[in-house]
LOPA-520535 format. One record per residue (C-alpha): y, x, z; residue in one letter; residue number from 0. Coordinates in pm, 1 decimal. Layout:
<pts>
+----------+----------+----------+------+------+
|        v |        u |        w | resn | resi |
+----------+----------+----------+------+------+
|        Y |        X |        Z |    A |  NUM |
...
+----------+----------+----------+------+------+
</pts>
This chain:
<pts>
+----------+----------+----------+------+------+
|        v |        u |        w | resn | resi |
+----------+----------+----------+------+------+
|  -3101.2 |  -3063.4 |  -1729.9 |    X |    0 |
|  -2988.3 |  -2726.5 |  -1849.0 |    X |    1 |
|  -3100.8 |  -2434.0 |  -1702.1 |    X |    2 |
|  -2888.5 |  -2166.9 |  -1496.9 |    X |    3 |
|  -2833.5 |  -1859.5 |  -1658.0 |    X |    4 |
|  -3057.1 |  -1590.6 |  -1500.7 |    X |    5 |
|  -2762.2 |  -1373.4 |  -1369.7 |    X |    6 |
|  -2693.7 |  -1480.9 |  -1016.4 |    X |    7 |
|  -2368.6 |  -1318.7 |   -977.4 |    X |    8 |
|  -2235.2 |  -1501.7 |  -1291.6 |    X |    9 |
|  -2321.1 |  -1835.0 |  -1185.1 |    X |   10 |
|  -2157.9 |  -1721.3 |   -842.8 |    X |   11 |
|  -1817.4 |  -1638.4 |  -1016.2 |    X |   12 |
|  -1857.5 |  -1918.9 |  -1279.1 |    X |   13 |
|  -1908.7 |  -2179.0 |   -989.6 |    X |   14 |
|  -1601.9 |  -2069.8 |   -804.5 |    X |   15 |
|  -1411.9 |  -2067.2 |  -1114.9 |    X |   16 |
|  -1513.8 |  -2425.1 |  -1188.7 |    X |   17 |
|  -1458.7 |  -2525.9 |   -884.9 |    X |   18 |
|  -1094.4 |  -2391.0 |   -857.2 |    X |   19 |
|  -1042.3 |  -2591.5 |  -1187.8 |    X |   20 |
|  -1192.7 |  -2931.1 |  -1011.4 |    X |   21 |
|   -946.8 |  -2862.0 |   -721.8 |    X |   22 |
|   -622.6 |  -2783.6 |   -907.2 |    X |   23 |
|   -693.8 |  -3065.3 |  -1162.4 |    X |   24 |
|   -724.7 |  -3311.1 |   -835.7 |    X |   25 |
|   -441.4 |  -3169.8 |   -720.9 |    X |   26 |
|   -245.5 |  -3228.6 |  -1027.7 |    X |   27 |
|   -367.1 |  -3555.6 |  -1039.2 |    X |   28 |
|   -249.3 |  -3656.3 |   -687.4 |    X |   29 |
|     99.0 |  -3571.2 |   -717.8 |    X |   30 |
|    125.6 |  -3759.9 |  -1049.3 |    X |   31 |
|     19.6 |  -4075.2 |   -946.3 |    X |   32 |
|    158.9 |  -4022.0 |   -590.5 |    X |   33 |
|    559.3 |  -3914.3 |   -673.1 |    X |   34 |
|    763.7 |  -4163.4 |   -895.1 |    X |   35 |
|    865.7 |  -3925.8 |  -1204.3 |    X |   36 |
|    679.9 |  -3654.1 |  -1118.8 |    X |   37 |
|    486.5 |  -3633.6 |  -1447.9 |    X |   38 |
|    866.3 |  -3545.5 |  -1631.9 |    X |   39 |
|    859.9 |  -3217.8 |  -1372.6 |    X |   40 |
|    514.8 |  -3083.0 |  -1355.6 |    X |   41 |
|    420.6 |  -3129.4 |  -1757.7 |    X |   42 |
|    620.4 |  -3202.9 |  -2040.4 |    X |   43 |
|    452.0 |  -3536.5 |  -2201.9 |    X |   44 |
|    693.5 |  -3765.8 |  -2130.2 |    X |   45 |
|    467.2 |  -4056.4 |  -2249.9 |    X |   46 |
|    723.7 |  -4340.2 |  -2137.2 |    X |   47 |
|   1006.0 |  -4191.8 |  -2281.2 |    X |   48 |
|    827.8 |  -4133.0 |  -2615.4 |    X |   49 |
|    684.5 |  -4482.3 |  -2698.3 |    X |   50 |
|    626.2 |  -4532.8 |  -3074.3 |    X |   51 |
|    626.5 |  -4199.1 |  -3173.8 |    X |   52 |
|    300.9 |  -4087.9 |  -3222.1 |    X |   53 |
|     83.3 |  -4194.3 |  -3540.1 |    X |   54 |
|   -324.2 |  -4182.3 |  -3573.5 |    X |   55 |
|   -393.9 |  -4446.2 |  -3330.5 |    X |   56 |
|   -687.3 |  -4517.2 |  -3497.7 |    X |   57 |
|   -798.2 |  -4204.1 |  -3319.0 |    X |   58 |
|   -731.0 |  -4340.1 |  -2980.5 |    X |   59 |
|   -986.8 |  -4679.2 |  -3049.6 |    X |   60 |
|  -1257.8 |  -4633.6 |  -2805.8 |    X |   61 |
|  -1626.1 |  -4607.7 |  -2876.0 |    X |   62 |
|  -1921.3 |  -4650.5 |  -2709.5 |    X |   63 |
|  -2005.6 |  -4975.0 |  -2541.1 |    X |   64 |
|  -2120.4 |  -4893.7 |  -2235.6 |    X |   65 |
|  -1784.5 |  -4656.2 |  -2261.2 |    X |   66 |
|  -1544.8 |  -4984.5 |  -2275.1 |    X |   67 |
|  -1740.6 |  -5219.7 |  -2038.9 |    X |   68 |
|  -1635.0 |  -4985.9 |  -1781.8 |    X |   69 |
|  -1294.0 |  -4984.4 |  -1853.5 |    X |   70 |
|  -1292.3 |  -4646.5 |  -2055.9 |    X |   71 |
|  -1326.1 |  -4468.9 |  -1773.2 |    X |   72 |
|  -1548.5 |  -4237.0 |  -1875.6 |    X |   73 |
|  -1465.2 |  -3851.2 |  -1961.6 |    X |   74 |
|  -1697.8 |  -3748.1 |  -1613.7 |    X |   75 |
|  -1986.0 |  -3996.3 |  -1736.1 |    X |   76 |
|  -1985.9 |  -3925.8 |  -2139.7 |    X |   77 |
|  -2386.6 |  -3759.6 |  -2103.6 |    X |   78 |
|  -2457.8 |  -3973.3 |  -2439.7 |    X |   79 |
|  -2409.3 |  -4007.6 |  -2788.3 |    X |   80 |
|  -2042.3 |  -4098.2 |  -2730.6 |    X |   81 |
|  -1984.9 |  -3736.8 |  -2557.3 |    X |   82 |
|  -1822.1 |  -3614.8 |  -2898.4 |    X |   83 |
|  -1522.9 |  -3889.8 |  -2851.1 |    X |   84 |
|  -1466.8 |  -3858.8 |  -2450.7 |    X |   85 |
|  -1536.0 |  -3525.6 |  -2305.3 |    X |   86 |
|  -1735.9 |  -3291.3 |  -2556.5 |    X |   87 |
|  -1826.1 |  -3094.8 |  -2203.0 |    X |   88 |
|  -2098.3 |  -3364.2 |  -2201.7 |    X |   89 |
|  -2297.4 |  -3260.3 |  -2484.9 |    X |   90 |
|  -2472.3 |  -2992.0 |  -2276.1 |    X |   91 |
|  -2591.5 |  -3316.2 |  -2003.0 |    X |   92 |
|  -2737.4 |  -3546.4 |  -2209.8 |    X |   93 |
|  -3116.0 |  -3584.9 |  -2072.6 |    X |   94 |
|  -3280.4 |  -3513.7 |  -2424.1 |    X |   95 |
|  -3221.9 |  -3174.9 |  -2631.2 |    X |   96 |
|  -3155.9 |  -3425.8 |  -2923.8 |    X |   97 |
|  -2946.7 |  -3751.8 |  -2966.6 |    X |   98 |
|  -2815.2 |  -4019.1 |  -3213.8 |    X |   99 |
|  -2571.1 |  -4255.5 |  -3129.0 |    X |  100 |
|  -2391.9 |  -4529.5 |  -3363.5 |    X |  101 |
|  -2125.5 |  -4762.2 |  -3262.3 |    X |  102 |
|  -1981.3 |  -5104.6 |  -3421.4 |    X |  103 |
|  -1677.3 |  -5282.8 |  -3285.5 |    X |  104 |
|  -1543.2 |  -5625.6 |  -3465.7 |    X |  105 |
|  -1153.1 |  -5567.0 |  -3392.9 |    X |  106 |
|   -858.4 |  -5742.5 |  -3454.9 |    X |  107 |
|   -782.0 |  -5952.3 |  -3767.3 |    X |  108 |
|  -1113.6 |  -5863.9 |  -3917.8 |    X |  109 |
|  -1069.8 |  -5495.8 |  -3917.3 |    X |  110 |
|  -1412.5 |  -5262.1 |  -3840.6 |    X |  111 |
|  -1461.3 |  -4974.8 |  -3652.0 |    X |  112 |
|  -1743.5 |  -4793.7 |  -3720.8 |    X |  113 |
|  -1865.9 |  -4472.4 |  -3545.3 |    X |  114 |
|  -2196.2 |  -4250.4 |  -3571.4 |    X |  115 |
|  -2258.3 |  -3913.4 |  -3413.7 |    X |  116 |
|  -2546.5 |  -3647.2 |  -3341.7 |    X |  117 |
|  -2604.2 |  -3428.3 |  -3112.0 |    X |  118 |
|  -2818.3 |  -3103.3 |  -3031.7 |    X |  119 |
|  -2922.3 |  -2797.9 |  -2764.2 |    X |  120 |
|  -2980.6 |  -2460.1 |  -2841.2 |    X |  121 |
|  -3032.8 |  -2298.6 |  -2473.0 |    X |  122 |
|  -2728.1 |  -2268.7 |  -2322.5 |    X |  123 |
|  -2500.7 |  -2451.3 |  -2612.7 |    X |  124 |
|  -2452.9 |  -2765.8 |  -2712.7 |    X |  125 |
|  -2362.4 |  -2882.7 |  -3115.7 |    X |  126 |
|  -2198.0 |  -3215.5 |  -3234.4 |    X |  127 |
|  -2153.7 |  -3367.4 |  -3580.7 |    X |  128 |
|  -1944.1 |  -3700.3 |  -3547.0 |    X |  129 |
|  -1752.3 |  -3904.9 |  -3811.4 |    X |  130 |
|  -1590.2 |  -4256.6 |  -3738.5 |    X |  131 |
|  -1419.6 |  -4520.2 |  -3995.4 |    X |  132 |
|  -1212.9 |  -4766.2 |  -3922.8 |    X |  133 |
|  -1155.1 |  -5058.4 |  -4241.9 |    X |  134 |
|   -890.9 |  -5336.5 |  -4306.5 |    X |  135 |
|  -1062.3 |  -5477.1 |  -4571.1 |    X |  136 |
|   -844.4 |  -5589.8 |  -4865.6 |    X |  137 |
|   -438.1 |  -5665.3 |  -4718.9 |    X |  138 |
|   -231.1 |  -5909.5 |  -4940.0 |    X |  139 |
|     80.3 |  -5721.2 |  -5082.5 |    X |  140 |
|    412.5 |  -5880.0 |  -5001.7 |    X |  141 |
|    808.0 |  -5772.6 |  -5064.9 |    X |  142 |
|   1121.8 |  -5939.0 |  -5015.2 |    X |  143 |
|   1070.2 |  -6196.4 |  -5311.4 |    X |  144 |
|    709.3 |  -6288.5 |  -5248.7 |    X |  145 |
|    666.2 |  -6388.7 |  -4845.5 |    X |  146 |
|    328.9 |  -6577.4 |  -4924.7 |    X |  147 |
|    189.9 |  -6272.9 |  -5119.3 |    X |  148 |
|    218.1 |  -6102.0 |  -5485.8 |    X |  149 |
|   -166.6 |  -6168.2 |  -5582.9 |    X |  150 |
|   -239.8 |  -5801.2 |  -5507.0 |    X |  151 |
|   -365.7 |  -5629.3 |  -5237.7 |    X |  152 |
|   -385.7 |  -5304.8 |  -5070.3 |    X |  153 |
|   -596.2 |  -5112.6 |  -4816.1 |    X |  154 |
|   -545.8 |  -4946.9 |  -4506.7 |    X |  155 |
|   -862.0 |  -4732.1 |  -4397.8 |    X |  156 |
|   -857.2 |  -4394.1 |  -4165.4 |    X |  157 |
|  -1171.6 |  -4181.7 |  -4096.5 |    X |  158 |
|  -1219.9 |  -3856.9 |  -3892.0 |    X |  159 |
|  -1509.1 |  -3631.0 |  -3899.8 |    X |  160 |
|  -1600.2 |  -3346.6 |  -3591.1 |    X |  161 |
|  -1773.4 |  -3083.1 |  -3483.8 |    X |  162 |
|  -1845.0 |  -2970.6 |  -3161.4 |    X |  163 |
|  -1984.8 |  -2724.1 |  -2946.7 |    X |  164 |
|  -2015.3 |  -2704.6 |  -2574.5 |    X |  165 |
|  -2140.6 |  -2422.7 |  -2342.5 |    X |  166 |
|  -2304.4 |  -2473.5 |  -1977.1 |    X |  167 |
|  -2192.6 |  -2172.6 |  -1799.6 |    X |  168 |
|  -2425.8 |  -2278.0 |  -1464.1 |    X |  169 |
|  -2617.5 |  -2560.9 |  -1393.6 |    X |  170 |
|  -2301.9 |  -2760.8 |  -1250.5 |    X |  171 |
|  -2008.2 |  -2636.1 |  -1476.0 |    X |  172 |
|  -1987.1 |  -2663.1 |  -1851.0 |    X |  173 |
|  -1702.6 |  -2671.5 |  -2130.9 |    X |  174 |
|  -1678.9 |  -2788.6 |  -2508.6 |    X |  175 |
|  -1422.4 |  -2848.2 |  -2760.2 |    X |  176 |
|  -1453.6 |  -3040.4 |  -3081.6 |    X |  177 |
|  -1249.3 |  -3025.5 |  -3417.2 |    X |  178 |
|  -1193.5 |  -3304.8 |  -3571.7 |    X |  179 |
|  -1025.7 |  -3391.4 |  -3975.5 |    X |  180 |
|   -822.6 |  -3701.0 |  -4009.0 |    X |  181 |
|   -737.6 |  -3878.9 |  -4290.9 |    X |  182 |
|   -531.4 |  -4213.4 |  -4331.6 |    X |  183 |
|   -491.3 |  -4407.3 |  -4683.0 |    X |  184 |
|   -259.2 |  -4639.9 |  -4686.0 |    X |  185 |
|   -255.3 |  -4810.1 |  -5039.9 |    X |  186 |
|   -139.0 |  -4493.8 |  -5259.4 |    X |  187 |
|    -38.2 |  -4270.0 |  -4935.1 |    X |  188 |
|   -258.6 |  -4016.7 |  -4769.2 |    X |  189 |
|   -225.9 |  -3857.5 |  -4445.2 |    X |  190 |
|   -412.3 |  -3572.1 |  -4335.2 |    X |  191 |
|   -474.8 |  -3360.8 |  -4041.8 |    X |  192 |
|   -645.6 |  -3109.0 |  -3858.7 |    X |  193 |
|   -696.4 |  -3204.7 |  -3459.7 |    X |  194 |
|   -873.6 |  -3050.4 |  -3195.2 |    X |  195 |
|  -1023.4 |  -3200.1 |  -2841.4 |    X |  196 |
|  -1118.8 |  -2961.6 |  -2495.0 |    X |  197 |
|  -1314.2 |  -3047.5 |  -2227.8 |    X |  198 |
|  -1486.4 |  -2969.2 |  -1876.8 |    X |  199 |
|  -1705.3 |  -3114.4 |  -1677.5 |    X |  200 |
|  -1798.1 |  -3032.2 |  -1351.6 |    X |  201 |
|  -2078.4 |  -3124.5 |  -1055.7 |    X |  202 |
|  -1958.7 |  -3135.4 |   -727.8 |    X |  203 |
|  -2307.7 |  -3092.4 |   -580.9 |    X |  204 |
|  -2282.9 |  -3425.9 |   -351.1 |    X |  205 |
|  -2508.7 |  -3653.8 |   -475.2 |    X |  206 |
|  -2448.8 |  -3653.4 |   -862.0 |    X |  207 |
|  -2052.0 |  -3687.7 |   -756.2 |    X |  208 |
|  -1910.4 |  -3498.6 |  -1073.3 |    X |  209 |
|  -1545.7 |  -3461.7 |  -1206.6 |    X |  210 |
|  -1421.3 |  -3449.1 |  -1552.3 |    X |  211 |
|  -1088.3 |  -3361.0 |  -1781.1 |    X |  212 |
|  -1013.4 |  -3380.1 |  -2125.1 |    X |  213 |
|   -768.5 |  -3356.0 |  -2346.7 |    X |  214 |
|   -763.7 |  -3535.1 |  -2657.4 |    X |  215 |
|   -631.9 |  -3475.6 |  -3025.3 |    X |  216 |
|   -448.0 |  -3193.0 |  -2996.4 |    X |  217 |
|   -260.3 |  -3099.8 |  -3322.2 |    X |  218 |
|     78.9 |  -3032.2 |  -3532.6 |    X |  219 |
|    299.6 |  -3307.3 |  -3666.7 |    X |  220 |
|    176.9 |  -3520.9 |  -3934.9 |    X |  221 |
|    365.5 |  -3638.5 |  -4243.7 |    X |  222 |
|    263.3 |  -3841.6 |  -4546.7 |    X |  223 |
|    186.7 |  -3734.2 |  -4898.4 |    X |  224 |
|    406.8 |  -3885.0 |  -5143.4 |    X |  225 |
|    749.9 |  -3997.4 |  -5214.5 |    X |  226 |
|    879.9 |  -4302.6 |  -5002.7 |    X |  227 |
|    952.9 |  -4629.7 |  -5188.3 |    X |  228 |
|   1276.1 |  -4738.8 |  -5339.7 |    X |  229 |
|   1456.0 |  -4969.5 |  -5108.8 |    X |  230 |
|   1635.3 |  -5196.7 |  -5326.0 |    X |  231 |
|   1944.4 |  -5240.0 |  -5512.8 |    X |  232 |
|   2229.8 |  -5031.3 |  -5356.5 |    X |  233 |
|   2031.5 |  -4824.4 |  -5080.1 |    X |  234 |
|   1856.5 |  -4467.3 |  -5118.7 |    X |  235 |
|   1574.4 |  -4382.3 |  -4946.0 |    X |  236 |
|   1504.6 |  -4031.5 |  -4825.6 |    X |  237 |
|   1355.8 |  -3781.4 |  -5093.4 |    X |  238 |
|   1026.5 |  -3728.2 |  -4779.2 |    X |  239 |
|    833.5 |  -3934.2 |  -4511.7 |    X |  240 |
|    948.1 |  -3812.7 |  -4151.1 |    X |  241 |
|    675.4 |  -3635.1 |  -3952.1 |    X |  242 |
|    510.6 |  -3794.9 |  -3654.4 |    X |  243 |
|    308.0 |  -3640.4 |  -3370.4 |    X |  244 |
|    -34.8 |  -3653.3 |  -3298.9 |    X |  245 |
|   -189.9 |  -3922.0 |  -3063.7 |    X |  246 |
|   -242.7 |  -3658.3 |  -2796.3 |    X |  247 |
|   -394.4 |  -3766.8 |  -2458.9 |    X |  248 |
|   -475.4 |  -3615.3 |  -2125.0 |    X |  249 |
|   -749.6 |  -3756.4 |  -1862.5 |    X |  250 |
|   -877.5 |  -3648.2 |  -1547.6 |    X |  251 |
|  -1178.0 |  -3860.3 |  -1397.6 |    X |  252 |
|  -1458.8 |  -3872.8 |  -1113.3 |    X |  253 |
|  -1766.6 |  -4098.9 |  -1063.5 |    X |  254 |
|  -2038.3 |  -4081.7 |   -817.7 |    X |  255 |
|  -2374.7 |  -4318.3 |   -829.5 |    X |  256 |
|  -2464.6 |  -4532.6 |   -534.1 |    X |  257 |
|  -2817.6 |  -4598.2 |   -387.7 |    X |  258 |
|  -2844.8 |  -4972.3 |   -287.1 |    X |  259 |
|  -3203.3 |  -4977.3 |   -251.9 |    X |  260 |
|  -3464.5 |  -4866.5 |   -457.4 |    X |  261 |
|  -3462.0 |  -4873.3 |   -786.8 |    X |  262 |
|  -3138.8 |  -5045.1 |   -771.2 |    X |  263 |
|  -2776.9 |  -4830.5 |   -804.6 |    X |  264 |
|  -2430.9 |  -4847.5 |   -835.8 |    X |  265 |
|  -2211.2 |  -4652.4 |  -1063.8 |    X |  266 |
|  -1802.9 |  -4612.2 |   -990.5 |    X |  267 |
|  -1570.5 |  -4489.7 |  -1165.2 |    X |  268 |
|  -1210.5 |  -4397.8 |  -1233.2 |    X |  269 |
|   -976.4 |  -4211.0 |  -1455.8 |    X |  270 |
|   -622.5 |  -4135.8 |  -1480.4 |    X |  271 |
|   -504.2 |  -4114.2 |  -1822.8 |    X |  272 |
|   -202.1 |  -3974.4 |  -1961.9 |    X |  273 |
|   -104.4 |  -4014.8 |  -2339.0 |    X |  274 |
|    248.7 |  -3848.0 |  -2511.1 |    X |  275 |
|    333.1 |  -4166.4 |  -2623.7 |    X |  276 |
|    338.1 |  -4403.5 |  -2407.6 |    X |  277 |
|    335.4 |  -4440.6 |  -2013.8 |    X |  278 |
|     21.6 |  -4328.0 |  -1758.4 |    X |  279 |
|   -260.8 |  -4590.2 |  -1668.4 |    X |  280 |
|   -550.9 |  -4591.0 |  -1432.4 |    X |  281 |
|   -885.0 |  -4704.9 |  -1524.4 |    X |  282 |
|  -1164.9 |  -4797.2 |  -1307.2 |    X |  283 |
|  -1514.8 |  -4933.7 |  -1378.1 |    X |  284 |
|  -1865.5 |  -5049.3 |  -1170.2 |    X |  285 |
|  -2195.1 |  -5020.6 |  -1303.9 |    X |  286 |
|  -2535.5 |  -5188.5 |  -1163.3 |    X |  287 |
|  -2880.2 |  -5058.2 |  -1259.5 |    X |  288 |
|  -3159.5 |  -5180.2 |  -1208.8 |    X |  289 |
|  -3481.2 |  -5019.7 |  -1225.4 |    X |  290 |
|  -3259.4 |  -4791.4 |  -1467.6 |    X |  291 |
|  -3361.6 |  -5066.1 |  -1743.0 |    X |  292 |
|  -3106.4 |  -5324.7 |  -1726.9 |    X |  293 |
|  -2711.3 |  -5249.0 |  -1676.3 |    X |  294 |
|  -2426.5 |  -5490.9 |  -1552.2 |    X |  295 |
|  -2090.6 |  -5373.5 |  -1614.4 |    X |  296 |
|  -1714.5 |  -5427.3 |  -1560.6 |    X |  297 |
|  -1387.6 |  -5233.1 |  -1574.2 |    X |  298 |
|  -1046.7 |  -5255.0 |  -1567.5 |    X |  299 |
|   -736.7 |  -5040.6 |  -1731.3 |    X |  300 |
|   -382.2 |  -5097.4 |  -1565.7 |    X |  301 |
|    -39.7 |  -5086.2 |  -1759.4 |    X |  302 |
|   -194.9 |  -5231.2 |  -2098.1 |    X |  303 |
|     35.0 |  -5456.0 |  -2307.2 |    X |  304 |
|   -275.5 |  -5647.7 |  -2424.7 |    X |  305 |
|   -526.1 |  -5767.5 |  -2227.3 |    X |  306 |
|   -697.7 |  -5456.9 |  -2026.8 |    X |  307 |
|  -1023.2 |  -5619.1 |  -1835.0 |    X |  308 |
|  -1398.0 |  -5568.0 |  -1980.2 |    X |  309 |
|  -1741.8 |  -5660.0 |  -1914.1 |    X |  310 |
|  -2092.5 |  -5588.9 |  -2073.8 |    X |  311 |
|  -2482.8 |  -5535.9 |  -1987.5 |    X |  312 |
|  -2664.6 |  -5238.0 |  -2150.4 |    X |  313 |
|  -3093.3 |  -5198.9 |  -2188.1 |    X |  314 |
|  -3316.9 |  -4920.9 |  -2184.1 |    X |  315 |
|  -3640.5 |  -4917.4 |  -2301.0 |    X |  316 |
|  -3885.6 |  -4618.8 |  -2401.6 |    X |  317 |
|  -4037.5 |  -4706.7 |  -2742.8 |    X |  318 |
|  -4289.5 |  -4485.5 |  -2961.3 |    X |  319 |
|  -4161.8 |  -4206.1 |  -2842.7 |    X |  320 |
|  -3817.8 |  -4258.7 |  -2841.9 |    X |  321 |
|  -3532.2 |  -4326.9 |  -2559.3 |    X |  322 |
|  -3333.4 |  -4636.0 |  -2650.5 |    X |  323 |
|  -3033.2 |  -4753.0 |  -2494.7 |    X |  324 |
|  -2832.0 |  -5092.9 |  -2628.8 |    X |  325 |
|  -2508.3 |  -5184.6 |  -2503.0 |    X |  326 |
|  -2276.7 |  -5464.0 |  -2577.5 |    X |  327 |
|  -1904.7 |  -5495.8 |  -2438.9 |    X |  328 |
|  -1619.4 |  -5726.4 |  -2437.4 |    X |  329 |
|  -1289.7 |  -5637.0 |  -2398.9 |    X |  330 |
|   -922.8 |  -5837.2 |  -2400.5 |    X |  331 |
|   -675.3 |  -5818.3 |  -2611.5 |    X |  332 |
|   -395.3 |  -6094.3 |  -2474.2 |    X |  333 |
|   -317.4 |  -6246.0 |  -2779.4 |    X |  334 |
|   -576.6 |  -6086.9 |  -3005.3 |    X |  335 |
|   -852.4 |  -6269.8 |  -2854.1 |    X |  336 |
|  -1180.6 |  -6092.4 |  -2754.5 |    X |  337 |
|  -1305.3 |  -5785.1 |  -2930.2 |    X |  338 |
|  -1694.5 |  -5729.2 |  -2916.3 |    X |  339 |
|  -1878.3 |  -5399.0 |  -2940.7 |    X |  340 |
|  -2219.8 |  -5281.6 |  -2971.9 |    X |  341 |
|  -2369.6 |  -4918.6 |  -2950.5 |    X |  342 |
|  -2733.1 |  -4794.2 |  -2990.2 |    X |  343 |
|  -2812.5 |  -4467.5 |  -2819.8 |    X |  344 |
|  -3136.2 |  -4291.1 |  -2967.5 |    X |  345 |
|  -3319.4 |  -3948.2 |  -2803.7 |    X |  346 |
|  -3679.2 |  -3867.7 |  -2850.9 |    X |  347 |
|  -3838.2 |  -3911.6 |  -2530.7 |    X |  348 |
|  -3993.2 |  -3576.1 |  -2311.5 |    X |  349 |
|  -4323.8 |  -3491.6 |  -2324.9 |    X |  350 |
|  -4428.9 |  -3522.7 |  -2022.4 |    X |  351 |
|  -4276.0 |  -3913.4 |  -2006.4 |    X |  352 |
|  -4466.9 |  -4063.0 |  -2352.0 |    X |  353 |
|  -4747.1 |  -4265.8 |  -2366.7 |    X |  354 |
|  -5084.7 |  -4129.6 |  -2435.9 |    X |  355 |
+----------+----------+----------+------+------+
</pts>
């Protein structure tokens, strides 16, 4: 846990700030989900009306499987190595100073996602290096003449790379922001970009009841380098690729932890999530620890095309000195099957909690 700053008055003024910010976001989040429309009025996203127009989804794949199994409702729990991806605010709560986290998920049609990232305090900051890849392995080429293929192929990878730095202004209230490159090949096209993520995190001080918000991939248009194909016989393509906006996202979220018994809890969740693109959904997801070794999960996101239900366990052990956490999820995708993920969250354990 981070440390207060020694100046009582500025925690005073930084706690009332924060929580002004906790109330107005709840506030904001009420009247979205509670009036029909009300979205179009009070912010100018439009995500219905906008469908299809925003590239870089890659950008948008979750990570993390403790992060899915719970329905991705997750930007007030992201304490871990996933932090950098949901709510960089939560670089400055993860229990250890230092933190490595990698991430695998087996997606559609044989496509990989991979995702690493590494985290670090210095007093009252936080710092983040991340990078993620996501590969299609070799596509057959077709045109018009050859349905069943050409004999070549092509390839149609995207990574991103971030850094990120957070600040805990009290002991309840912290911030962080992360930029992020992105770059897309697709066969001999390239598209590149500069993003940027912002985040806050905030505990109530009931119980370990804590709110979040984040907004995610923030960033000018995006077009293509290169010269569009020809067409064909008798038509004339445009001299330029059109620009397309970024895959920018808004989410506001809560979670509190249950005590059953002892050594036994109970994690809820939910988030409201609203991308540019495409209409609002709300995700919810339950966790059960035991003995804070073994994890049960589920979750649930509403207004998904495909699929939108998950489920997973997690473990954590303390092993030559280290923290380890391993989670596995499974998520639907309708007519895509089941996608599987795994993540592997690494800190070196405290001191005062290794073996002799």
């Amino acid at each position: 846990m981070v440390k207060p700053p020694e100046d009582k008055r500025f925690q005073i003024r930084a706690g009332r700030l924060a929580l002004f910010l906790t109330i107005a976001l709840a506030v904001f989040a009420a009247i979205v989900l509670a009036v029909p429309g009300a979205e179009a009025q009070v912010i100018e996203l439009l995500g219905e009306e906008n469908v299809g127009t925003a590239g870089a989804q890659f950008l948008r794949i979750p990570v993390g499987a403790r992060a899915i199994a719970l329905g991705r409702s997750y930007v007030a729990n992201a304490f871990d190595g996933a932090a950098a991806f949901w709510n960089p605010a939560g670089i400055m709560r993860t229990q250890s100073r230092r933190s490595m986290f990698f991430g695998h998920t087996e997606y559609a049609v044989g496509i990989d996602l991979e995702f690493a990232s590494y985290h670090w305090h210095r007093q009252n900051f936080g710092f983040g290096l991340s990078a993620g890849m996501l590969r299609s392995g070799e596509i057959p080429r077709t045109d018009e003449f050859h349905q069943e293929g050409t004999g070549h192929t092509f390839r149609a990878d995207q990574y991103q790379m971030g850094f990120s730095v957070a600040r805990a202004m009290t002991d309840r209230f912290s911030f962080g922001f992360t930029g992020r490159f992105y770059q897309e090949n697709l066969d001999e096209f390239t598209v590149r970009s500069v993003l940027m993520d912002v985040g806050v995190l905030y505990f109530v001080g009931v119980g370990d009841l804590r709110v979040g918000f984040a907004v995610r991939n923030f960033g000018p248009e995006m077009r293509p380098d290169g010269t569009p194909p020809p067409i064909g016989p008798g038509y004339t393509a445009s001299s330029e690729f059109q620009s397309f906006s970024a895959p920018t996202s808004g989410t506001f979220g809560v979670a509190y932890t249950w005590s059953l018994a002892s050594q036994i809890g109970l994690l809820t969740t939910a988030d409201f999530h609203h991308p540019t693109d495409y209409s609002e959904s709300f995700r919810t997801g339950l966790e059960l620890g035991l003995a804070q070794r073994l994890f049960l999960r589920g979750g649930f996101e509403t207004n998904r095309d495909e699929g939108g239900v998950a489920a997973g366990f997690g473990v954590q052990l303390a092993r030559d000195g280290w923290d380890v956490r391993l989670d596995y999820a499974m998520s639907d995708m309708g007519a895509f099957g089941t996608i599987h993920h795994i993540s592997l969250d690494l800190a070196p354990l405290p001191q005062a909690r290794r073996s002799p």
